[in-house]
Residue, then its C-alpha position, 0 to 999 in steps of 0.5 A: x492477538x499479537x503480544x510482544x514483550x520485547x522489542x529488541x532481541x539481537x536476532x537481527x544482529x547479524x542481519x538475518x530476520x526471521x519469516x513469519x514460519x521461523x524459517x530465518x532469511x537474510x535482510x536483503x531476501x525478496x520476500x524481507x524486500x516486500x513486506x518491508x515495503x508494504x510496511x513503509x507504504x503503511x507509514x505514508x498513508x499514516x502521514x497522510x491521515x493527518x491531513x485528511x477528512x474524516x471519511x478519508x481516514x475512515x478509508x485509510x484506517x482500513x487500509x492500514x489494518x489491511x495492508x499489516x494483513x498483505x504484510x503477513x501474507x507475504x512474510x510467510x510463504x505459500x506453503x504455510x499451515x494456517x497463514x494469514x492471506x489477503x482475500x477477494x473481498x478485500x481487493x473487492x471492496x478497494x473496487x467498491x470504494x473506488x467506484x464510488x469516489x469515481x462518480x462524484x469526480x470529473x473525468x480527467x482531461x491530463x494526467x495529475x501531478x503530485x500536489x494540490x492539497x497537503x492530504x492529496x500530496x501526501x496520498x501522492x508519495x503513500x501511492x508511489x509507495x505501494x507501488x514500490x511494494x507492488x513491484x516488490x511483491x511482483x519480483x518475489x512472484x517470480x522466484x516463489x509461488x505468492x497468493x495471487x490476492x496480495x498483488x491484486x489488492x496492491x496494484x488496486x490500492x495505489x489506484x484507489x489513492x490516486x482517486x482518494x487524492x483527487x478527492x482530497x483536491x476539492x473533488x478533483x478542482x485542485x488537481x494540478x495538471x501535467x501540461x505537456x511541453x510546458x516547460x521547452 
């Protein structure tokens, strides 16, 4: 278990942050990009917990535990002894999950909009969030070997928002949906 005991250490001061294996890197580095928002993801879905049911949140309450683990991964690089790594299971039971919200919501006749419910407008930003830290993982793939796994488990968690919103919205009766063309 983590123990801190200080919150401020001056470290950063000089706007350097240090990895998850000591190495220290500047602020503006991919992999500082990343994991940050991977963090700033987190803290939506903490605003849309609020506003969401109970077996939402259950949902939601693993997938903030989660998404600390794909922050791990990815403040540590992929030839780190011992790291944490987000694995299969993980973005295997995001599928479970959005399979199962996916049978009991009508099929969609035009892409949503953000909004409806308060909960599914705030599962909305939390969604654009993690694709925000999608597609920093990506770009820092580019540069250094990543685990595979962080980016899958990414990618399927703003799916599985998607569908939780959509949830959220009376099982998808609330949806608010794009007319194309509507406003000419």
């Amino acid at each position: 278990m983590v123990k801190l005991t200080k919150i401020y250490t001056r470290g950063g001061d000089s706007g350097e942050t240090s990895l998850g294996g000591g190495a220290r890197v500047l602020k503006s580095d991919p992999r500082v990009e990343a994991y940050g928002a991977v963090d700033e993801a987190n803290a939506a879905i903490g605003v849309a917990r609020l506003y969401c049911n109970d077996d939402s949140d259950e949902m939601l309450a693993r997938i903030q535990n989660d998404l600390f683990d794909v922050g791990a991964d990815l403040c540590r690089p992929e030839d780190t002894a011992d790291a944490l790594r987000i694995v299969a299971a993980q973005v295997e039971r995001l599928e479970q999950e959005i399979d199962a919200m996916n049978s009991v919501l009508a099929p969609l006749e035009s892409f949503v909009l953000p909004g409806g419910s308060s909960a599914a407008a705030e599962l909305h930003v939390a969604r654009t969030a993690v694709r925000r830290a999608e597609r920093f993982a990506v770009a820092l793939a580019q540069q250094e070997k990543l685990n595979p796994a962080a980016i899958h488990y990414l990618n399927r968690l703003s799916d599985h928002l998607f569908q939780l919103a959509r949830v959220n919205n009376d099982g998808g009766a609330q949806d608010v949906l794009w007319v194309p063309g509507a406003t000419r």
